[in-house]
N, C-alpha and C positions, 0 to 999 in steps of 0.2 A: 440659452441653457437655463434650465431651473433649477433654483439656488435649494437645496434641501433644508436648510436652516430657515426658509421661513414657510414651509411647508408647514398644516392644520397638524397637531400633535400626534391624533389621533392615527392618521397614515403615517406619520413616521413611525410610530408605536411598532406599530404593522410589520414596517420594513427590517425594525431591526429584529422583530422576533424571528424571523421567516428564517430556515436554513439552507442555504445554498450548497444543491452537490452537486460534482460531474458525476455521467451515467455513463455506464458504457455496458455490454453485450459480454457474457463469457459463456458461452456453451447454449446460447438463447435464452439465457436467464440476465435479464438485468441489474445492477447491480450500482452502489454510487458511492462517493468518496466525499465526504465534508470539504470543499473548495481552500480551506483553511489547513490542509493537510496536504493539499498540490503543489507544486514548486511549477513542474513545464509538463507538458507534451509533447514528445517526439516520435521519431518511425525508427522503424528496426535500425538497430547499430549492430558491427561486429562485435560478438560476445566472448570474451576471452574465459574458456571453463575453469573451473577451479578443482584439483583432485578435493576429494574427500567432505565436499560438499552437500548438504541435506540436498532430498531429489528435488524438492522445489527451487534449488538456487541454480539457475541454468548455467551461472558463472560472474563474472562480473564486466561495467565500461567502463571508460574514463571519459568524463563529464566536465570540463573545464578544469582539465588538473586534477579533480577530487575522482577516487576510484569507489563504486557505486556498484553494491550487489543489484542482482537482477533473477527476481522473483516471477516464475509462471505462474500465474494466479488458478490457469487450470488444474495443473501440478499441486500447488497448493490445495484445491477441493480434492484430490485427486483423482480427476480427470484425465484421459487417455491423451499424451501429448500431440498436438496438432503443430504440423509444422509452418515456420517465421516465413512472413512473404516482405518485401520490400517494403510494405507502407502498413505493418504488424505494429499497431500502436504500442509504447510505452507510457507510461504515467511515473513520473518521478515525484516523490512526495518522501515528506518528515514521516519516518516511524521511530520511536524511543532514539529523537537527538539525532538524527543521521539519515541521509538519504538512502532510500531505497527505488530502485526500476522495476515497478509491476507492467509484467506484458499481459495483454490483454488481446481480446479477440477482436471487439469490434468497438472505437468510442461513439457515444450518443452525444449529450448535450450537458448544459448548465442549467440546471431546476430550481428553482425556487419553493420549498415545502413550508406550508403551514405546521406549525406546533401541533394542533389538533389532528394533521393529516399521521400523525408517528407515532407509533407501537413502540416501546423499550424493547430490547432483546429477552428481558427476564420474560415479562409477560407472555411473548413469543415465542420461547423456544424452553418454555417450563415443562412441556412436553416428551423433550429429549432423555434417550435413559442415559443411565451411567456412562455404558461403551461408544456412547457418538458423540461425547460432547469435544471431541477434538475440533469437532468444525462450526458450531453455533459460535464457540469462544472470541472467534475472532468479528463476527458478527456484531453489530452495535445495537440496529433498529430496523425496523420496516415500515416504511413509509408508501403513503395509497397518491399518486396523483395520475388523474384525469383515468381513474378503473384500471391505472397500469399498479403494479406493485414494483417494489425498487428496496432490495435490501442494500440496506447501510454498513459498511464495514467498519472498523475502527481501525484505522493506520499502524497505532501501535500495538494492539492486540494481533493484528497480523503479521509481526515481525517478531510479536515474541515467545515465552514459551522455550523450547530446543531450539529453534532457531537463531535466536538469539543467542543461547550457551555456546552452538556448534559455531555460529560465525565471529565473535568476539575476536577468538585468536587470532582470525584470520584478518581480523581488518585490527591491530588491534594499531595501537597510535605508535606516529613516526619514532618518538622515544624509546618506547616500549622494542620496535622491530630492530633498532639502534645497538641496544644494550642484547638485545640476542645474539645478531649478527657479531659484537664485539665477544659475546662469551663463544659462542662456538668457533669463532675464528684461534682463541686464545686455548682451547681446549684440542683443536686440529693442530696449531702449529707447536702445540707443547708451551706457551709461554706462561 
């Protein structure tokens, strides 16, 4: 195995500016997640709904003890919902401090992008008027490799916004659901 610390500076330079994303397919459109934003990948799980939930939260899992909203990414562009097959990939990743389950249509791979090969989102989507900027928002960058195009998302920008406002209460911390459950019991039973 080769030791990287005694590698020519110059490739190491290289390695570390490079940005590593998974790619994956949502509607034949490719798309990639900064690797530093991924937690796991897994395949369809029973999704328990949640009343009154934005249309994009199909509902939520439970993920080793921890309960995990679960974001259709088509839903999210708003896309015509295509239905969950057995092996309907998830992507579990950090958006603002907390996991989130984006389903996804089809995964690709792990890319390595040159700095030089990525567009910022501003430069990109300066274009957009006022009424569409709902969906660039969550958008990061656009990156060119091998003449494929691959937009970048930002993890947190994709969970936040109303999203974020609408699901707060609902996941909010064990404390917090604690001291509810104690006031509305005390408020039912008259104490």
């Amino acid at each position: 195995m080769k030791d990287r610390g005694n590698e020519a500076g110059g490739s190491q330079g290289m390695l570390a500016k490079t940005l590593s994303i998974l790619t994956f397919c949502t509607n034949d459109q490719v798309y990639g997640l900064p690797v530093t934003a991924v937690n796991q990948l897994i395949e369809m799980v029973a999704i328990t709904p949640i009343p009154e939930a934005p249309p994009a939260i199909r509902g939520i899992i439970n993920v080793h003890g921890e309960i995990v909203p679960v974001m259709d990414f088509r839903l999210r562009l708003g896309l015509p919902f295509k239905p969950y097959q057995l092996r309907t990939p998830i992507i579990l990743l950090q958006a603002n401090g907390r996991t989130l389950a984006l389903v996804v249509d089809e995964m690709k791979n792990v890319v390595d992008v040159n700095p030089v090969d990525i567009e910022t989102g501003e430069s990109v989507f300066e274009f957009v008027t006022a009424e569409n900027l709902d969906h660039p928002r969550f958008f990061s960058s656009i990156a060119k490799v091998n003449k494929q195009i691959i937009t970048i998302l930002d993890a947190d920008r994709l969970a936040s916004g109303h999203l974020v406002t609408q699901l707060t209460p609902m996941f909010a911390s064990p404390a917090a659901e604690q001291a509810t459950y104690f006031a509305s019991e005390k408020q039912w039973t008259g104490v």
